[in-house]
N, C-alpha and C positions, 0 to 999 in steps of 0.2 A: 548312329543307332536310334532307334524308335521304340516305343513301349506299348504294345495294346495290352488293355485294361479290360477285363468282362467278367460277368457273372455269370455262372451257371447253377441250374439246378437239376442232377442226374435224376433218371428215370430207375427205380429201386428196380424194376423187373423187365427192364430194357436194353438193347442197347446203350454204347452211346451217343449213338444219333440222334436217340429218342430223346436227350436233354434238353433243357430250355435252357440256351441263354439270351442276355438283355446287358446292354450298358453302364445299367445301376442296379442293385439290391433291390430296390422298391421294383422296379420292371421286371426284373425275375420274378420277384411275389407275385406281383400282380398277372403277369404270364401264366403263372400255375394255376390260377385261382382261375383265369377263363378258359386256359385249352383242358385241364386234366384234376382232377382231384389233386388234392395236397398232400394224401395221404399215399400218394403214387409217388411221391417225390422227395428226395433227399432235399435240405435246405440248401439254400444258394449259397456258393463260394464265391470267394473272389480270387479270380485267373490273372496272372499275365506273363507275358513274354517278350525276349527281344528282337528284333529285326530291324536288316540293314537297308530293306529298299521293297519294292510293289512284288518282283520276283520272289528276294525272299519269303514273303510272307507266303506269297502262291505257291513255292514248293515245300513250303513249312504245312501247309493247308492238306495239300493233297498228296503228299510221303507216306509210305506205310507206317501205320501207329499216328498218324497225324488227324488233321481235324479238330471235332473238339475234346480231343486227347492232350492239346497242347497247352502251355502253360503249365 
């Protein structure tokens, strides 16, 4: 098994497509601070999950409720 690690930061009055995530805390902030006010934006969490292989992660990705729903 495998673990990805990310951060996100939800969009208050969006989807959640509309979220920024980034690989570290500092690159979420700093993400928000260039594409969208901050004030648009929940603070960044930190996400993760498990997965067994490239497939898994691809139908963990693209399943109903998946995306960056995951984690």
């Amino acid at each position: 098994m495998m673990k990805m690690t990310y951060w996100i930061a939800e969009n208050l009055k969006g989807d959640k497509a509309d979220a920024i995530i980034a690989r570290t805390k500092h690159d979420c902030e700093q993400k928000v601070i260039a594409y969208a006010s901050p004030s648009e934006y929940r603070q960044p969490v930190k996400k993760s999950f498990l997965y067994g292989d490239a497939f898994d992660l691809f139908e963990m990705a693209t399943a109903k409720d998946g995306g960056r729903g995951m984690g």
